[in-house]
N, C-alpha and C positions, 0 to 999 in steps of 0.2 A: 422325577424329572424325565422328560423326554428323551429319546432317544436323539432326536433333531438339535433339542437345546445341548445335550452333550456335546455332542461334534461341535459346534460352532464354541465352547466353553473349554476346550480341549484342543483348540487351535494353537501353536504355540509361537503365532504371529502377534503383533501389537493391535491391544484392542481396548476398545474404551464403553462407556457406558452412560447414555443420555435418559433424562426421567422426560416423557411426555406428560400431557395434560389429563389424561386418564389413570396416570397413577401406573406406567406399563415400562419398561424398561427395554430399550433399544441395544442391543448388543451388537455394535457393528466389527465385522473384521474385514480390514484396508482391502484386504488382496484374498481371492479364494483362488482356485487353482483356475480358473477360467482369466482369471487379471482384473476381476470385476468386483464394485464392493456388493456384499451380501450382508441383510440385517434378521434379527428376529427379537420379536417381541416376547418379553418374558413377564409374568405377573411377580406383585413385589413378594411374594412368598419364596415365588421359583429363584429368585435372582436372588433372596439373601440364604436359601439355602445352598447353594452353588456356592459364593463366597467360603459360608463357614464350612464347608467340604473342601473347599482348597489350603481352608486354611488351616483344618484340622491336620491336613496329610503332610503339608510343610513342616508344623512346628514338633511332628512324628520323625520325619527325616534327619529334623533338626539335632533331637534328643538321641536317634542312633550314630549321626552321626558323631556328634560328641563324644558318647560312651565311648568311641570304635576310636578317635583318638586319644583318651585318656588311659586306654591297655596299653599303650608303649610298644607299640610290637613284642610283645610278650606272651602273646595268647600259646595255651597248650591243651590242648582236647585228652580229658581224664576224666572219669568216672570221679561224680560227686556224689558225696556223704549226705548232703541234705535231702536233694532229688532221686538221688540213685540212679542217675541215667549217667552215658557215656556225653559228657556237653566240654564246650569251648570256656575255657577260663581264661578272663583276661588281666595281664598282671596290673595291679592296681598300686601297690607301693612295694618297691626294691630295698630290701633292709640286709644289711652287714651283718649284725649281732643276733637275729632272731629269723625267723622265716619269713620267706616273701610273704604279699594278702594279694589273693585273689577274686576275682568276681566270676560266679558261674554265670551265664550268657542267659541260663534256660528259667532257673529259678531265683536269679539276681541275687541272690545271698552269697557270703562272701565266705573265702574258704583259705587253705591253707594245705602244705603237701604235708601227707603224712609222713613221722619219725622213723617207720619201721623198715630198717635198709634194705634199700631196693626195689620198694612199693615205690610207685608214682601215682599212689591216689588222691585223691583229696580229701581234707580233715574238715571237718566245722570248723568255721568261727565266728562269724556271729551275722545276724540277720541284718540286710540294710538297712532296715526301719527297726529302732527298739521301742519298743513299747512296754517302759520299764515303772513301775508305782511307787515300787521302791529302793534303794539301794542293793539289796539281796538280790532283787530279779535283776538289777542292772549287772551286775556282776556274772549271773546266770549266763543271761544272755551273749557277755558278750564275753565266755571263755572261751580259751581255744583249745578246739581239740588233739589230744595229742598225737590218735591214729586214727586211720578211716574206717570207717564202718565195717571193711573185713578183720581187719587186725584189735577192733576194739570189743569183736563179738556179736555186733548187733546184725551183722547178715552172714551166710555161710561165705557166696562169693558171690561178686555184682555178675558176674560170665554166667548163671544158672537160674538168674530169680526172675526169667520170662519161660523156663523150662518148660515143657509137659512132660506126661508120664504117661508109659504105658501100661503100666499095672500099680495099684495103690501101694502095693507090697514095695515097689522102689524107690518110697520116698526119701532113703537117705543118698539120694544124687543129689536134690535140692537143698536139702537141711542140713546134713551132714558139714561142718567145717573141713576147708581144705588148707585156711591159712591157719598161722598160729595164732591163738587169740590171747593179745598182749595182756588185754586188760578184763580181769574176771570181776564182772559183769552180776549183778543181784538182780533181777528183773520181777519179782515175788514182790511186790512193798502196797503200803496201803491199804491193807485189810478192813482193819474198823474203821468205820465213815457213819458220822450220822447216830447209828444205836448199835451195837452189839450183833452181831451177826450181818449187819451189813456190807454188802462186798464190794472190791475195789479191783478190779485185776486188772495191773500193766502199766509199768513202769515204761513200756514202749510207747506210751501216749507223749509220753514228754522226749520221745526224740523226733526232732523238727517236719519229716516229712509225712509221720504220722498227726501230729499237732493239726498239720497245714489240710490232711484229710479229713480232721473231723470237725475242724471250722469249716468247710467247704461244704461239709453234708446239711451244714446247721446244727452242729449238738452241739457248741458250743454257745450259741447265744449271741449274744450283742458284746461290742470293744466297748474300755471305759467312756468312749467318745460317744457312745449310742446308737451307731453303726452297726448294723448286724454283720456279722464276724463272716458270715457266707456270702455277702456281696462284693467281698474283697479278694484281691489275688495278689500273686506273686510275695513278696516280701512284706507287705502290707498284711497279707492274711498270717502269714508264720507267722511274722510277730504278735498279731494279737491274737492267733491261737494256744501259742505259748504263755504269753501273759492272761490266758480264761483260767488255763490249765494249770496255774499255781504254780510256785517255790518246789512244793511237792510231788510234780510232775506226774498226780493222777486225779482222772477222771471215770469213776469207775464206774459196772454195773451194765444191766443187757444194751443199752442204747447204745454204749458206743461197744459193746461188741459186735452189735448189731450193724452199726456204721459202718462197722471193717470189713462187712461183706462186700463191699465195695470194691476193695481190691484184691478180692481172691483171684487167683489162679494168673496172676501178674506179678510185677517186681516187687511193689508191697506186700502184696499177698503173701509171698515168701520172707518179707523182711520179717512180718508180723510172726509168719512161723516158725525161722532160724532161730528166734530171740526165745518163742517158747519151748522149743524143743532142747536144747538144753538147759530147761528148767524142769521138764518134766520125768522122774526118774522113771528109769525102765520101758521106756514109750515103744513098742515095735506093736505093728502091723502084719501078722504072721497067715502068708494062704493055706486054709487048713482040707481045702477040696477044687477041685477042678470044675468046670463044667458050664453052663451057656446060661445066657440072660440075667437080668440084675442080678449084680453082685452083691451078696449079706453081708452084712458087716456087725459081729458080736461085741459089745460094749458089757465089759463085768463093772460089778459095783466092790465092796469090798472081800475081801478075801480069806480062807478060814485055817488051809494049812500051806506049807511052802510053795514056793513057786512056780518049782518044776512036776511035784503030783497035782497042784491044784491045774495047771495048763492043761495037761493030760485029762485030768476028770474031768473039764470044762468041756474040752474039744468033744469029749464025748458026748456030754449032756445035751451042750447044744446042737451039734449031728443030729442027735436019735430024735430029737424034738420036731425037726425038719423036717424029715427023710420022708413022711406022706405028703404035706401041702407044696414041699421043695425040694423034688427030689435030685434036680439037675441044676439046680444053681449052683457058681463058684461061691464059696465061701470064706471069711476070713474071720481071726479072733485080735481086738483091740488089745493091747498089752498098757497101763497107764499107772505112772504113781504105784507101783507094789510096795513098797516098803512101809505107805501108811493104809494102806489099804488094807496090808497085812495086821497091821496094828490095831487096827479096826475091831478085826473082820477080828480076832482074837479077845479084844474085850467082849462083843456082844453075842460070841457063842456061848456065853452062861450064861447070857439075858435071858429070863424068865420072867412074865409078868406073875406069876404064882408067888414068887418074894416079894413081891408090893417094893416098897418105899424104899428099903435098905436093896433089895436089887440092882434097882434104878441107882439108886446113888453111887452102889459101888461102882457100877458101866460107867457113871457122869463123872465121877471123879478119876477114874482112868483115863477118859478124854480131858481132863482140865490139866493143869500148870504142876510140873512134876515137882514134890517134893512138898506141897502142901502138906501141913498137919492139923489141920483144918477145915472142912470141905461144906462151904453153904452155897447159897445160888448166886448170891453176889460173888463168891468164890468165881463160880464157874461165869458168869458173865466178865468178871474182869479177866480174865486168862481165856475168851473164847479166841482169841486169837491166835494161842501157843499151841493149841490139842491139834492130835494127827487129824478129828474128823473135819476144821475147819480149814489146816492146810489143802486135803482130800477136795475139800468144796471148792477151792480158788483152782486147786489144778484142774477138775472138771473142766471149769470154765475155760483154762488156756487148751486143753486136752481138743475139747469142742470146733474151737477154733479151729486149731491148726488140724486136725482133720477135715473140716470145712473148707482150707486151701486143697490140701490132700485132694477131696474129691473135685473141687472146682479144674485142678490141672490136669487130671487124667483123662486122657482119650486115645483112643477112641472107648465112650463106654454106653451101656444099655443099662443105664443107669443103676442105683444103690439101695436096699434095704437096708433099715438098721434096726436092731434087737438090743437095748440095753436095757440091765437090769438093777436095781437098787441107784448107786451116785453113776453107772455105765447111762441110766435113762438122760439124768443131768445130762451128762458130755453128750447123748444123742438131741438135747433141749439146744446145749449152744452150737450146735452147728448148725440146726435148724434154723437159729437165730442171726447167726453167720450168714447162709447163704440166701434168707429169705429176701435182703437186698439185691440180690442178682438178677439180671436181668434177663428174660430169655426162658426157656423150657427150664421149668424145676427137676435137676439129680436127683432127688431121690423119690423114689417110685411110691412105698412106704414105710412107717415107723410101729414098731412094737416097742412099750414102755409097761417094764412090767415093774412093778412095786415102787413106782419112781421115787429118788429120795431128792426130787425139785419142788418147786415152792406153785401152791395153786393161786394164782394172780391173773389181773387182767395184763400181763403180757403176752399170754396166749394167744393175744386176740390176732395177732402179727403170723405167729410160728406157720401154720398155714400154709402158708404163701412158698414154705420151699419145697412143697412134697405134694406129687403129681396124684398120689393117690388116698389114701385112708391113712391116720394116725389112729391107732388103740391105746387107749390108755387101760391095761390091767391093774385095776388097785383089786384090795381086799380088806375087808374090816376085820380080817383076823390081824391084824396084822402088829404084834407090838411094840417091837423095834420102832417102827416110823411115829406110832401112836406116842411114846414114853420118848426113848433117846435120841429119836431126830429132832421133835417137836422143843423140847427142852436143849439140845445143844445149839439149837440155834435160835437159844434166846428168846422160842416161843414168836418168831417175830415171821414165821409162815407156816402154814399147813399145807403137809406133801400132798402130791396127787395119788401115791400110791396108797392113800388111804378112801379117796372117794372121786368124787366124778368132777372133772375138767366143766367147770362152767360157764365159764368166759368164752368160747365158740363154740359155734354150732358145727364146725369140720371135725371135730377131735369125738373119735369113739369109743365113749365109756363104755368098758366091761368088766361087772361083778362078780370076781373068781373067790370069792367066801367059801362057794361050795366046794371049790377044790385047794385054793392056797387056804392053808392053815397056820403058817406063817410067813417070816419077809424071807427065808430063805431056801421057803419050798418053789418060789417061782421057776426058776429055771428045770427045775425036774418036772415041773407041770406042766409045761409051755407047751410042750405034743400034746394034749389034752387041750388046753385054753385054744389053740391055732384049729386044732378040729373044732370046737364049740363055734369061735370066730366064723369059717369059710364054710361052717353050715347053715349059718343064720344067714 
């Protein structure tokens, strides 16, 4: 509509509206500032789109208005549990016997003060819209929580999760808990999905304001109504993201980790990561050199003697490997998951493929379900879910992640290198996957993946997208480990990369270290040989 039709439509004198013989609509107003009447001609398009523009904006007034009197003057601006933002809650009903219910302003869902004396944050309670199939989910939906999100565990503290950082090495300013966490919190769940080594990581999808992110991206699909779940907002969307997302409040597998790159290096971004970081034992980030331009970052896979020699011998390994194509880069070593890594990393130092069949089994049966007297394949696929190397597999996954926040909030930086080797390649796979939703200049500069103990799939076809420069994939066909104990503990249901070449993109560059890895756990001593072979081709 015109600029002219405006003005005269916007007059907020009395005015009326005559149809001529051409179908053209007169809009007079009595009086304009001159004392004179003034008209204009409006076509019927013009004139009923101006109606339903006034009248949309009225019956908008109408609906804040009302909410704004149904708070009772009650409102209190607190940090909510759904959104995690600092927003205006309005009291919505006053109770004697049990806690006020409140309404958050920003994300309309409705809340409640948390238990924990002295906290004045807000708890969950339940979405304004349910969208419940059945008794169970209606239940779900509509309990109340009994602390907020700091006191229940699922964030460090709402005062830090827009933080940045200025070295990766401080990431527990973010992650680190500062309140006490009332309620100890399982966040590991859902492993087997589908078939036997299928993965499932994060029970954080089923808390409301992550739900509400990944029906927003579209990984959840369409509501039972037929509506696709990402056209929807506000309290409409929680609820049927929560109801995509099942009883069992998971949705697992790279998409929606993928999804979650979304909100790296923000509030979520940190929720996502609070929740993993104390699930993942041993997690530190240690700078093991000083020195300028992208910053390396070591990723181990599993582990062969204790903690404190095996650190030390790493630090060196991976040093001396550097020290010609990298001699001034700052450097650090990913610390993740030790204790099954350890576990690992001790069954398959007697792996021999020279013992054939009882070898193999004795490795497969060390990873299966303790205390079997019995050990067949059906064995080990029914118990793939108890063995350290399928725990090892899910933490990769959170490990990935929340390093992928890690590097999204640090700045100022000249961006990241990553070196992981055996399940450390994995955890450099999900962050790749993490942040290749990001929008803007790709972190990390590039990727070494030596022996990777990740699955060769057309997911690759995405990974790409978050690394500014070259991905290597070192496999080797000597390789037995990946060949016999990876291949069979997980059910046969992927073949690693560390065994042959990345097919699924044309970005990702395959290289054939046979001639120097002679097996999966000569990589890292080989790597200053493989890095020369690399940056002379």
């Amino acid at each position: 509509m015109s600029e002219k039709a405006k003005r005269f439509l916007d007059r907020k004198k009395r005015r009326k509206a005559l149809s001529d013989k051409n179908g053209m609509y007169e809009v007079v107003d009595d009086k304009n500032e001159n004392n004179t009447s003034v008209s204009l001609h409006l076509s019927d398009e013009e004139f009923t789109s101006s109606i339903k523009q006034y009248s949309d904006s009225y019956n908008r007034l109408r609906t804040d208005v009302k909410e704004l009197l149904t708070w009772k003057h009650g409102a209190v601006e607190k940090y909510c549990s759904w959104c995690l933002e600092k927003t205006w809650h309005g009291l919505v009903e006053a109770n004697s016997l049990t806690r006020d219910c409140y309404k958050c302003n920003d994300c309309k869902n409705f809340t409640l003060k948390c238990r924990f004396p002295g906290c004045d944050n807000m708890a969950t309670f339940k979405p304004e819209k349910i969208q419940a199939e059945n008794q169970l989910e209606l239940l779900k939906q509509s309990w109340a929580s009994e602390y907020c999100a700091e006191h229940d565990g699922t964030i460090s503290s709402f005062d830090t999760l827009n933080d940045t950082l200025d070295d990766i090495s401080n990431f527990n300013q973010i992650y680190k808990s500062r309140k006490v966490n009332v309620v100890a919190l399982t966040k590991t769940t859902g492993i087997a999905v589908a078939t036997a080594g299928s993965l499932a990581t994060g029970a954080w999808f089923a808390a409301p304001w992550a739900a509400s992110a990944l029906g927003a991206f579209g990984v959840l699909g369409a509501a039972g109504t037929g509506t696709a779940i990402s056209t929807l907002s506000g309290a409409a969307l929680t609820s049927a993201s929560l109801a995509a997302i099942g009883p069992g409040g998971v949705v697992g597998g790279v998409t929606c980790i993928s999804a979650a790159g979304a909100a790296l290096g923000a509030r979520k971004g940190a929720a996502i990561g609070a929740g993993y970081f104390g699930d993942i034992n041993g997690f530190d980030i240690k700078k093991i050199r000083e020195g300028k331009g992208p910053s390396i970052i070591f990723i181990n896979g599993f582990l062969t003697q204790s903690d404190a020699i095996q650190q030390n011998q790493d630090e060196d390994t991976w040093l001396n490997s550097i020290k010609t194509i990298y001699p001034d880069n700052p450097c650090y070593i990913l610390s993740w998951e030790s204790s099954s890594l350890l576990e690992i990393g001790r069954l398959f130092a007697g792996f021999s493929s020279v013992g054939g069949k009882p070898a193999l089994l004795k490795v497969l049966k060390g990873l299966s379900k303790k205390g079997s007297s019995v050990f067949t394949i059906v064995d080990l696929i029914a118990s793939i879910v108890n063995n350290p190397w399928h725990k090892a597999v899910v933490k990769s996954e959170m490990t990935g992640v929340l390093l992928a926040d890690i590097i999204a909030r640090t700045l100022p930086s000249d961006g990241f290198i990553l070196a992981g080797h055996s399940l450390g390649a994995r955890v450099a796979y999900y962050t790749m996957a993490a942040l290749s939703t990001l929008e803007g200049a790709p972190l990390i500069k590039r990727v070494y993946l030596l022996g990777g103990a990740v699955g060769n799939d057309d997911s690759w076809q995405s990974i790409p997208a978050a690394v500014e420069g070259e991905i290597y994939n070192v496999y080797s066909t000597n390789d037995d480990i990946l060949r016999y104990a990876y291949t069979t503990a997980s059910a046969f249901s992927s073949k690693p990369i560390g065994l042959g070449k990345i097919i699924y993109s044309n970005s990702v560059n395959n290289f054939n270290a046979s001639n120097l890895v002679m097996g999966h756990r000569e990589h890292k001593r080989m790597f200053g040989r493989v890095l020369q072979a690399l940056h002379d081709n």
